[in-house]
PAZAPA-4460 file (N, C-alpha, C; in steps of 0.05 Angstrom, whole numbers, plus 32768, in hexadecimal, padded with zeros to 4 digits):
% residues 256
    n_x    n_y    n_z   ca_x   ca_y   ca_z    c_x    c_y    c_z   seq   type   mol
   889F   88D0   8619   888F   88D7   8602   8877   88E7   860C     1      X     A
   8870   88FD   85FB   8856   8909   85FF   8842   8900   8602     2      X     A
   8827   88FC   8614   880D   88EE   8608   87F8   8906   860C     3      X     A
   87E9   8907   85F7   87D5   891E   85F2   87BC   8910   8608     4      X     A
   87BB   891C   861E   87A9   8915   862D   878F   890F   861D     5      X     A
   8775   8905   8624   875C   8900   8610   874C   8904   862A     6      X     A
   8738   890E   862D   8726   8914   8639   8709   890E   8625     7      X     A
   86F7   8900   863A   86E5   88EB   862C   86CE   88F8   8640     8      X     A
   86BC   88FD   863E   86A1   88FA   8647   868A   88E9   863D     9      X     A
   868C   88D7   864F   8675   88BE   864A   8660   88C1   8659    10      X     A
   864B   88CA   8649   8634   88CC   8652   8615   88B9   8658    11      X     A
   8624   88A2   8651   860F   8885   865B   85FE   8890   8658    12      X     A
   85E4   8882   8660   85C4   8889   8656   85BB   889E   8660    13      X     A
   85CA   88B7   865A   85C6   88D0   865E   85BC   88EC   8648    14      X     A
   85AA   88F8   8645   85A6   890E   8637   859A   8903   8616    15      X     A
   8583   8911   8613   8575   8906   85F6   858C   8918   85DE    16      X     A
   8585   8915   85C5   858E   891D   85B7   858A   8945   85BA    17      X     A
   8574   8950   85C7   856E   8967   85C7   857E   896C   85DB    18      X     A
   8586   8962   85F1   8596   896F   8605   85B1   8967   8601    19      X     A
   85B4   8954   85F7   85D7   894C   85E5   85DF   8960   85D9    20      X     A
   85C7   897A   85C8   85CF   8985   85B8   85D7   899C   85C7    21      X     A
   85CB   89A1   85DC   85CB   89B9   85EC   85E9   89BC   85FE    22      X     A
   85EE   899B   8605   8601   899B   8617   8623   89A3   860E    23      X     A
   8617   899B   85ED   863A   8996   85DD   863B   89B8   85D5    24      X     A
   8625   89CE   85CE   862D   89DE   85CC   8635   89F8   85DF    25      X     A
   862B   89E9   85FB   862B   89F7   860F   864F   89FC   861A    26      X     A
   8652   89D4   8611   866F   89C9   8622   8680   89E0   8601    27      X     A
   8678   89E4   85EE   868F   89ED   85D6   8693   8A13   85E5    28      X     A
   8683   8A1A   85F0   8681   8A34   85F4   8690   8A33   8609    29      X     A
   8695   8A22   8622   86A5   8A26   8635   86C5   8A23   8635    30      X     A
   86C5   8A16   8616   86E0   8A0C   8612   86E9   8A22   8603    31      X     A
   8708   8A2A   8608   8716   8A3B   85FC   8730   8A2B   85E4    32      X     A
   8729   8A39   85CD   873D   8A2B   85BC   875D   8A22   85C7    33      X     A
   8763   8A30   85D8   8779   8A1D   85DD   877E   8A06   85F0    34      X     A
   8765   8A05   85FC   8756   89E7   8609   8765   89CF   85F2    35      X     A
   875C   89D6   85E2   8762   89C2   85CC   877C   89BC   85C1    36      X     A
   878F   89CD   85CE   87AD   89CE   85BF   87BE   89B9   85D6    37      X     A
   87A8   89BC   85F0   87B7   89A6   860C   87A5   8986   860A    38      X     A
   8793   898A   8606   8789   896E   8607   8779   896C   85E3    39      X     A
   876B   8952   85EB   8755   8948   85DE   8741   8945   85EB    40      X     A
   8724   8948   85DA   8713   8941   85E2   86FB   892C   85D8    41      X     A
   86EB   891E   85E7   86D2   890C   85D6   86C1   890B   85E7    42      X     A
   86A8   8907   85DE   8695   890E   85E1   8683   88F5   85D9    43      X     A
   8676   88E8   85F3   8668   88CC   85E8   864E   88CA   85F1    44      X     A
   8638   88D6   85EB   861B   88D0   85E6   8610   88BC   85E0    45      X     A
   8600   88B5   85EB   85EC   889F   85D5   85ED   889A   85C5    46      X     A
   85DD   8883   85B7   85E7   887E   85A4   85D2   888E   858E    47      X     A
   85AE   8895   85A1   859B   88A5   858A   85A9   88BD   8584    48      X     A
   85BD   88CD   859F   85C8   88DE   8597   85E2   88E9   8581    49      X     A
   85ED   88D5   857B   8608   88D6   8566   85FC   88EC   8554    50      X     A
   85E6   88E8   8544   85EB   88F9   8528   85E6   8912   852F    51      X     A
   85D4   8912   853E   85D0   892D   8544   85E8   8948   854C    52      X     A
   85FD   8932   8560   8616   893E   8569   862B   893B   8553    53      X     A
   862D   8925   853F   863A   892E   852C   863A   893D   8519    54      X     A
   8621   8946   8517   8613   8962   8506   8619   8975   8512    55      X     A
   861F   897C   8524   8620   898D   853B   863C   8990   8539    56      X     A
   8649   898A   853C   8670   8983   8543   8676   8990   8521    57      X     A
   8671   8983   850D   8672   8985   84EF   8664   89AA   84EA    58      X     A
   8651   89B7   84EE   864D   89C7   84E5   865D   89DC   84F8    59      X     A
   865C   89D5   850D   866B   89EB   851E   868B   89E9   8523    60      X     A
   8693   89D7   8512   86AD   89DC   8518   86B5   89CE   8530    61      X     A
   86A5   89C0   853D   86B9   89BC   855E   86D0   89AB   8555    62      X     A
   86E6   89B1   8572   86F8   89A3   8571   86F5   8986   8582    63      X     A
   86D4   897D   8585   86D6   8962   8597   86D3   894F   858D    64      X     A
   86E1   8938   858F   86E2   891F   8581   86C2   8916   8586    65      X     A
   86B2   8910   8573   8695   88FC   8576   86A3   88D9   8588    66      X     A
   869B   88D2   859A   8697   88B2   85A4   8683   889F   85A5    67      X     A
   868C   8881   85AB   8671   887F   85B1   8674   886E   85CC    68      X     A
   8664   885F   85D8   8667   8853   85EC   866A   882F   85F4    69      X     A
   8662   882C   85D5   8660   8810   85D3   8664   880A   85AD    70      X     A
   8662   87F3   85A8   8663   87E7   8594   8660   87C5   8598    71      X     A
   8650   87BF   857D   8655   879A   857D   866A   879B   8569    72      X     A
   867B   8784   8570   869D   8778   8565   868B   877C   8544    73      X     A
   8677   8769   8535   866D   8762   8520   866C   877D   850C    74      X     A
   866A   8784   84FE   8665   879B   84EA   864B   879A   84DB    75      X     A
   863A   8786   84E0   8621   8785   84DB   8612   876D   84DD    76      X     A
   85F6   875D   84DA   85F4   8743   84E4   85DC   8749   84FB    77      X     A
   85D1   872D   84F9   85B4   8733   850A   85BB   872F   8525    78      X     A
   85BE   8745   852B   85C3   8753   854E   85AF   8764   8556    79      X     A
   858C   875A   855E   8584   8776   855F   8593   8781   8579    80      X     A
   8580   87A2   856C   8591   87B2   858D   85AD   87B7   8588    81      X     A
   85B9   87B1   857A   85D7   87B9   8577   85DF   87C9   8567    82      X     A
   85F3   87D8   855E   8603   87EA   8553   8621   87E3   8548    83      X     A
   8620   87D9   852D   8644   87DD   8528   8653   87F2   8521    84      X     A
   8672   87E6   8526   8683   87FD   8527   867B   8806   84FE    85      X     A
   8670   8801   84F2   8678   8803   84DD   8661   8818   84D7    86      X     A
   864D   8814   84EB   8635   882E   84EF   8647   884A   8502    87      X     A
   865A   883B   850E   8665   8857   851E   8671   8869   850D    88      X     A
   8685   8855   84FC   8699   8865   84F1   8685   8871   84D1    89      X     A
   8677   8871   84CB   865F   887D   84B8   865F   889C   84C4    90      X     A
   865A   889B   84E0   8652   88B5   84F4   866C   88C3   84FB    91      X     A
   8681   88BB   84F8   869B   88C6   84F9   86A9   88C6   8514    92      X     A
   8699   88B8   8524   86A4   88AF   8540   86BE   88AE   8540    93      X     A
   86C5   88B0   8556   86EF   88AD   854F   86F1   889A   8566    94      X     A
   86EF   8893   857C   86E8   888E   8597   86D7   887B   859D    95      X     A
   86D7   885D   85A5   86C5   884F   85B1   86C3   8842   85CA    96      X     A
   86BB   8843   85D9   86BD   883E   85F8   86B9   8819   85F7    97      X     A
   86CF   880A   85FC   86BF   87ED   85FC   86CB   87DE   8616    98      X     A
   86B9   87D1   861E   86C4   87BE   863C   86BC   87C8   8654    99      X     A
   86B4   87E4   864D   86A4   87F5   866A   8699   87E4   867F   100      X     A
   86A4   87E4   8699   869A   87D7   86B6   8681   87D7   86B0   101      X     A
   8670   87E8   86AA   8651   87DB   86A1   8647   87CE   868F   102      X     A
   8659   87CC   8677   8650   87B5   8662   865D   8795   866D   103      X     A
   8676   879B   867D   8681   877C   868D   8670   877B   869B   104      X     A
   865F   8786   86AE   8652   8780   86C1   862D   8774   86BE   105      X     A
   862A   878E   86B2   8609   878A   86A1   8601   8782   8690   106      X     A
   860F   8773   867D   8613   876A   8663   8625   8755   865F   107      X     A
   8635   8749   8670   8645   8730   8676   8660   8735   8663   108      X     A
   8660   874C   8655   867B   874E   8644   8692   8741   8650   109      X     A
   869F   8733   864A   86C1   8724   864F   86D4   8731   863E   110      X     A
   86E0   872B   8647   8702   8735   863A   8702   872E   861D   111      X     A
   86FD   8716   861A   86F0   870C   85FA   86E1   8721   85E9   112      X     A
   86D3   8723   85EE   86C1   8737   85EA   86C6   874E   85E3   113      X     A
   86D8   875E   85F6   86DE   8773   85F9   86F7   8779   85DE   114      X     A
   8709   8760   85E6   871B   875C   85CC   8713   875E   85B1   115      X     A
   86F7   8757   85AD   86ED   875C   858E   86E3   876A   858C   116      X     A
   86D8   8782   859A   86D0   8793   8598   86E5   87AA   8596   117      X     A
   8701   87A8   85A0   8714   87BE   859D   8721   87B5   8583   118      X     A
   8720   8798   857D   872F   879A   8560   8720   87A1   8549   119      X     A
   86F7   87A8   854E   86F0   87A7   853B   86EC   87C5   8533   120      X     A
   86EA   87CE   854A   86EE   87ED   854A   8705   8801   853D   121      X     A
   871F   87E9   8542   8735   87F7   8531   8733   87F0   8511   122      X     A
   8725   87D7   8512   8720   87CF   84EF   8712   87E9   84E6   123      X     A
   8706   87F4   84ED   86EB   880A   84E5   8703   8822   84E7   124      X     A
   8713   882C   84EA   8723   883D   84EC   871E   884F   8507   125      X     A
   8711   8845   851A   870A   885B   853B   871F   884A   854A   126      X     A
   8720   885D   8563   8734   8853   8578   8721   8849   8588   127      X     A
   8723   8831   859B   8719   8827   85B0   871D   882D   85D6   128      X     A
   8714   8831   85DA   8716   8841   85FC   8710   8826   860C   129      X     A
   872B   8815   860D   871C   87FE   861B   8720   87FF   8639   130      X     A
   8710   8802   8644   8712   87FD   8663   8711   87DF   8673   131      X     A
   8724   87E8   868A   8725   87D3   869F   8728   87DF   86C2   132      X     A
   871F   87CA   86CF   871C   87D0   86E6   8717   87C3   8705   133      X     A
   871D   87C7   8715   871A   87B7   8722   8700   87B8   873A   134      X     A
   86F3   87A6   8742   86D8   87AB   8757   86E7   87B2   8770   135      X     A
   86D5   87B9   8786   86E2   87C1   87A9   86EE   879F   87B0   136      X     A
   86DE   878C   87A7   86E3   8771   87B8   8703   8765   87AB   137      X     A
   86FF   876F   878C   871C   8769   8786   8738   8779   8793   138      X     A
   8734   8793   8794   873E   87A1   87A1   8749   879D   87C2   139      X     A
   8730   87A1   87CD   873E   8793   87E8   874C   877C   87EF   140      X     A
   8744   8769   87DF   8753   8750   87E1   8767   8749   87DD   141      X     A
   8772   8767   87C8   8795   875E   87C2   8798   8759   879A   142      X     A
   877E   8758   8793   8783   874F   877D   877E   875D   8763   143      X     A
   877D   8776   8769   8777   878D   8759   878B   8793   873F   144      X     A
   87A6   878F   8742   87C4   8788   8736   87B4   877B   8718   145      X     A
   87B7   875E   8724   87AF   8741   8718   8795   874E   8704   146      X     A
   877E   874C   8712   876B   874B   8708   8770   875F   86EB   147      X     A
   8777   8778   86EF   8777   8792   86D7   8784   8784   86C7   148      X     A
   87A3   8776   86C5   87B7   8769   86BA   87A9   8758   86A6   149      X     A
   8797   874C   86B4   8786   8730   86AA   8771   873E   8693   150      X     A
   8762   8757   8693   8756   8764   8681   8765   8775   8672   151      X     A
   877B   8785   8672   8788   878C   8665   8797   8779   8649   152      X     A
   87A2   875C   8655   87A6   8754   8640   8790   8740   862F   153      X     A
   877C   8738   863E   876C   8731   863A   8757   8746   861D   154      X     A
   8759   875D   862E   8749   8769   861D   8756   8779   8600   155      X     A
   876E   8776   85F7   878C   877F   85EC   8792   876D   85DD   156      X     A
   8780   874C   85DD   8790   8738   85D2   8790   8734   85B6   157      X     A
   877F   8746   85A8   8776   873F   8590   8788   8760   857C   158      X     A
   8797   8765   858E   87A4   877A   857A   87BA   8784   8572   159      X     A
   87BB   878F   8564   87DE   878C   8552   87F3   87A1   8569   160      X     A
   880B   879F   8554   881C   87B1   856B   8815   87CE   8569   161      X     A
   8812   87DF   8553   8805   87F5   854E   87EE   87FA   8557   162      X     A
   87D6   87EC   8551   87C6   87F0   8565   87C7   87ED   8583   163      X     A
   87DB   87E4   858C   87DE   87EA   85AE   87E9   8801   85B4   164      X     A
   87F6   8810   859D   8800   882A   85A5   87EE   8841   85A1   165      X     A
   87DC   883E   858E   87C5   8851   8586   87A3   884A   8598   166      X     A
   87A9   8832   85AB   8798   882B   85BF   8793   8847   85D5   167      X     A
   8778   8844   85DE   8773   8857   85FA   8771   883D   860E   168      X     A
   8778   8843   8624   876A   882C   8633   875D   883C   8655   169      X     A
   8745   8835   8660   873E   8849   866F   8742   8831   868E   170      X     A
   874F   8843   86A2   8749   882B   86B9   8732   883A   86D0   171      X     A
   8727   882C   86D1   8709   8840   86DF   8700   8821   86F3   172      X     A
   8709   8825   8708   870C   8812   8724   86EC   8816   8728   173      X     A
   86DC   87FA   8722   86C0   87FB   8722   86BE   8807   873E   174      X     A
   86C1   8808   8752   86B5   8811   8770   86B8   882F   8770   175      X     A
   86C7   883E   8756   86BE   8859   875D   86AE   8863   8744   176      X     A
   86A0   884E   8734   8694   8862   8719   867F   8865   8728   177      X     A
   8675   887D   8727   8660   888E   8731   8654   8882   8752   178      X     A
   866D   8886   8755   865D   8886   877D   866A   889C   8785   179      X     A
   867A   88A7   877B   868D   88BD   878D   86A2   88BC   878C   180      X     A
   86AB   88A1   878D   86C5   889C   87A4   86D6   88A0   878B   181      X     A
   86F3   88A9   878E   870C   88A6   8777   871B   8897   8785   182      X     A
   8731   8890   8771   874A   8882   877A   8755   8894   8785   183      X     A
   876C   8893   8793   877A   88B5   879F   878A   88B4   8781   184      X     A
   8798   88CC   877C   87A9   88CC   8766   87C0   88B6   8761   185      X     A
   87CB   88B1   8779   87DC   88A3   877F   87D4   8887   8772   186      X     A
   87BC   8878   8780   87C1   8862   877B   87B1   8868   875D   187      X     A
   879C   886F   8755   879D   8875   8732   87B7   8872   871F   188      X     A
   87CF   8883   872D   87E4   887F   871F   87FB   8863   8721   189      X     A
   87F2   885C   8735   87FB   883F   873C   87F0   8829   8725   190      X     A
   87D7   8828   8726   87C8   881C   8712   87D3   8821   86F2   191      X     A
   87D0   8836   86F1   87D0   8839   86D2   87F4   883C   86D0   192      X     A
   880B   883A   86E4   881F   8832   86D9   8824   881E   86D6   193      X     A
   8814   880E   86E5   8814   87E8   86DE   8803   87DB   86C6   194      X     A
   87F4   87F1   86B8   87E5   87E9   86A2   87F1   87ED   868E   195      X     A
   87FF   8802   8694   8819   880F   867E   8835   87FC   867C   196      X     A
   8838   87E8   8697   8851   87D9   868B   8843   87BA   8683   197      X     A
   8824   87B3   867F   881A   87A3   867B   881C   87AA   865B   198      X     A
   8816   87BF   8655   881B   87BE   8636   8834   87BC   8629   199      X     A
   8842   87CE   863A   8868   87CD   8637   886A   87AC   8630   200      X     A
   885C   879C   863E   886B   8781   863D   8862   8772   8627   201      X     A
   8851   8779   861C   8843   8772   8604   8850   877F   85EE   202      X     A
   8857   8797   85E6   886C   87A0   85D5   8871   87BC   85E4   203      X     A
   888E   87B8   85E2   8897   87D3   85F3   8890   87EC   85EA   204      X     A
   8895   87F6   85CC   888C   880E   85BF   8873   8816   85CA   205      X     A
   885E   8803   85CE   883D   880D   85D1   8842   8817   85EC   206      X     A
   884F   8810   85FA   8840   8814   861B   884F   8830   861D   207      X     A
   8865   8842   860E   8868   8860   8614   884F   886F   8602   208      X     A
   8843   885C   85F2   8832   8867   85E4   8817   8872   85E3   209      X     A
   880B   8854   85F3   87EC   884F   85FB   87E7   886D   860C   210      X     A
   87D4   8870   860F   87CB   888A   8618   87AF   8872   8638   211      X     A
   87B0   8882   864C   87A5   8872   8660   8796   888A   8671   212      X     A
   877C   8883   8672   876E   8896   8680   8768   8890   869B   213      X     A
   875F   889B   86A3   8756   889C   86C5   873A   889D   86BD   214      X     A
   8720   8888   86CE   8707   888F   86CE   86FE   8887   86ED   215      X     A
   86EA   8890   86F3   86DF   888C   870B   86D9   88A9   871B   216      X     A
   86B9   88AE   8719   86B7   88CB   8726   86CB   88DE   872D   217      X     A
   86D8   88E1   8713   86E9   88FA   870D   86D6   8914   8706   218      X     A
   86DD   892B   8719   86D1   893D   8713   86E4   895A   8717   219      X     A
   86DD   8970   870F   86EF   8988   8716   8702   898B   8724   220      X     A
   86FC   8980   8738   8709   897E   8758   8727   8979   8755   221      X     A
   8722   895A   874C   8739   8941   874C   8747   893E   8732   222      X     A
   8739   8949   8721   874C   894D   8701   876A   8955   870A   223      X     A
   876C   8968   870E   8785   8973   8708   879D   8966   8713   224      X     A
   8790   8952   8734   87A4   8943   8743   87AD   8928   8734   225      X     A
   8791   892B   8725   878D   8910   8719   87A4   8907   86F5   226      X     A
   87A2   891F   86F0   87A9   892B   86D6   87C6   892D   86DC   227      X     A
   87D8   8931   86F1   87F5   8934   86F9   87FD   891E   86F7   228      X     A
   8800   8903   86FB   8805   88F2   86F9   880D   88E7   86DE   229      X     A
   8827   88D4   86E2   882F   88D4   86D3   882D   88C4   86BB   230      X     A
   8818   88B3   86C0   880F   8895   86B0   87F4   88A4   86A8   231      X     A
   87E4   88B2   86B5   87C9   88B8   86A0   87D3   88CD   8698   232      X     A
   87B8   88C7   8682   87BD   88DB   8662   879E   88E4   8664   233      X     A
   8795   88E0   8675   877A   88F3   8668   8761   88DA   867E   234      X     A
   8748   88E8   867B   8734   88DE   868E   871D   88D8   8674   235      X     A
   870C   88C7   8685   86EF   88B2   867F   86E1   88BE   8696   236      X     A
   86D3   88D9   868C   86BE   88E2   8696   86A9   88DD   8695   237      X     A
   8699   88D8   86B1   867D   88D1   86B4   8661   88E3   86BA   238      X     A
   865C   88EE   86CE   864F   88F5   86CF   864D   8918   86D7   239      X     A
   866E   891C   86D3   8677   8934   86D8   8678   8940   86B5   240      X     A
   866D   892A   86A7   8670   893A   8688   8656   8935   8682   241      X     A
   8645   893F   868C   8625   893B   868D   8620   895F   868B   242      X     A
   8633   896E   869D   8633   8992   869C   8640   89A1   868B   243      X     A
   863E   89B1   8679   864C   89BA   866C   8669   89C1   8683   244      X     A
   8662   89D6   868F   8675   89E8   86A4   868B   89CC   86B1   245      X     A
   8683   89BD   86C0   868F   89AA   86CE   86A6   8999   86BF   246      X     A
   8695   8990   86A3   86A6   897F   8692   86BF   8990   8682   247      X     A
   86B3   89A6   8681   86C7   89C2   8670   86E2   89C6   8683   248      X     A
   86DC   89BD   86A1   86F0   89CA   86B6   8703   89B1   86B2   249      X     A
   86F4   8996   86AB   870A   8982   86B2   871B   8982   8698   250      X     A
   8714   8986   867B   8720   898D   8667   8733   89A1   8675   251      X     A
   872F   89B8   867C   8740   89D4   867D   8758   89D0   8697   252      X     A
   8758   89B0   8697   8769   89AB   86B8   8786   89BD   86BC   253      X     A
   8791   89BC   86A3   87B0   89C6   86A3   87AB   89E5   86A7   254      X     A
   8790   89F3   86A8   878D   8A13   86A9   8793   8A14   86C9   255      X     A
   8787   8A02   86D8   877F   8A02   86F7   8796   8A04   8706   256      X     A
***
């Protein structure tokens, strides 16, 4: 089966609303309309930044999906500091990033967690970008397999069979988000074919379905090796979608 690659740039606590604005129309000018006929794209800012970029996306026509980077499971309720999906989907978000190695890590998110947050996101009508991953210490030790397996269904448990097929799920191996280092293609694709028969086993239809990205300091370079493979569908860009030019090249991988 086909999967429409999705290309995501997550821009974590990066760029005010005035340079959000600058960056999305910089990245629309580099892109050529038929960019858009090979992949997808989204685009995840801040959260001061959303309207500004959805005003932005809406008057000009872009073809980039609005994201966001987080959400609380609740739809409203005294949470200060928080944001519901039911505020996202107001803004026309399509895309929500939930489970990110820095909300597990810096914010104690669990699989629990993460689970109500992807089912509440699909209640609101957006797709969820749930990521999993594994640290260097899990990794070396052998238990990298296990551990993803264990967040995958963990974080998957709260959702129907259709929504596992209209699921993103991103695997972004905490020891290379923003240090440098990538998986080689190889074992990326290792990974994400074992995440792909983790869903298979949960209902078979979803797992030719689910769409699975590659994240971890992906940049120009490594897209395209990265992008051949046969289990990802598209990348969780970090800090290489911070440039207009750089993030435009990893969209345009199939030109290269």
């Amino acid at each position: 089966m086909s999967r429409i690659p999705l290309i995501s740039g997550n821009w974590k606590m990066n760029l005010n609303h005035f340079e959000a604005i600058q960056m999305v129309q910089k990245l629309s000018y580099e892109l050529r309309n038929h960019d858009y006929d090979a992949v997808e794209v989204s685009v995840h800012p801040p959260y001061t930044d959303l309207r500004s970029i959805q005003t932005l996306i809406d008057a000009d026509r872009m073809h980039f999906h609005l994201g966001a980077q987080n959400c609380h499971a609740e739809s409203s309720g005294a949470f200060t500091g928080e944001v519901s999906p039911a505020m996202l989907q107001k803004l026309e978000v399509g895309f929500v990033i939930v489970g990110h190695s820095e909300r597990r890590s810096l914010s104690g998110e669990t699989n629990e967690i993460v689970a109500a947050k992807a089912k509440s996101v699909f209640a609101h009508g957006m797709v969820p970008i749930v990521c999993v991953g594994e640290t260097l210490e899990e990794r070396e030790s052998g238990g990298a397999e296990s551990v993803v397996e264990t967040q995958v269904t963990g974080s998957l448990a709260d959702l129907s069979k259709d929504q596992l097929s209209e699921l993103v799920i991103a695997y972004e191996p905490v020891w290379a988000i923003g240090t440098g280092k990538t998986a080689s293609a190889e074992d990326a694709q290792l990974m994400c074919a074992h995440i792909r028969s983790v869903v298979t086993a949960i209902h078979k239809p979803a797992g030719t379905k689910v769409r699975i990205q590659y994240g971890g300091s992906v940049n120009a370079s490594n897209a395209v090796e990265l992008m051949s493979m046969e289990d990802i569908d598209g990348a969780l860009v970090g800090g290489a979608s911070l440039e207009a030019a750089s993030f435009a090249r990893i969209v345009s991988f199939q030109d290269a």
